[in-house]
C-alpha positions, 0 to 999 in steps of 0.5 A: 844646376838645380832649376828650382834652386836657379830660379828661386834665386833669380828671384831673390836677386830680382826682390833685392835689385828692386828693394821690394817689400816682400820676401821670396816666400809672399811673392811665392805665395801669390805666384802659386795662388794666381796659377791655382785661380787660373787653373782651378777657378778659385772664385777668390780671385776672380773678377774684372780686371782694367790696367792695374785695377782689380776689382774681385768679384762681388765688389761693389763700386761708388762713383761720384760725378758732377755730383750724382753719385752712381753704384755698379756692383 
C-alpha cells in the first residue's frame, strides 16, 4: 500500500471519528505550514507559546488586575 495513500487516509478517518470542522486539506495546510516555520523559521509563526495559548510574535498583550490595567508586548 502506498504510505502517502495510508496516511491521508488515516487522516480522514480520524477527522471524521471526531466530527472536526475542517477538511483534510486545511489540516493539511496547517500540518505543512507549522513543518515550514520549524524548519525555515518563517517569522509568521513564531512566537511565545504557554499550554494552548499561542501568542505570535509582535503581539501585544492587555491585562486588567484588581483594576490596573498593565501592557506587555
Amino acid at each position: 500500500m502506498d504510505t502517502n495513500h495510508h496516511i491521508y487516509t488515516e487522516l480522514a478517518y480520524q477527522l471524521r471519528k471526531r466530527e472536526a470542522p475542517r477538511t483534510e486539506e486545511e489540516i493539511t495546510l496547517i500540518a505543512l505550514k507549522e513543518w515550514m516555520a520549524r524548519n525555515f523559521s518563517y517569522s509568521a509563526m513564531r512566537g511565545y507559546q504557554w499550554k494552548e495559548l499561542f501568542l505570535p510574535h509582535g503581539a501585544m498583550l492587555r491585562l486588567i488586575h484588581r483594576g490596573m490595567t498593565y501592557y506587555a508586548e
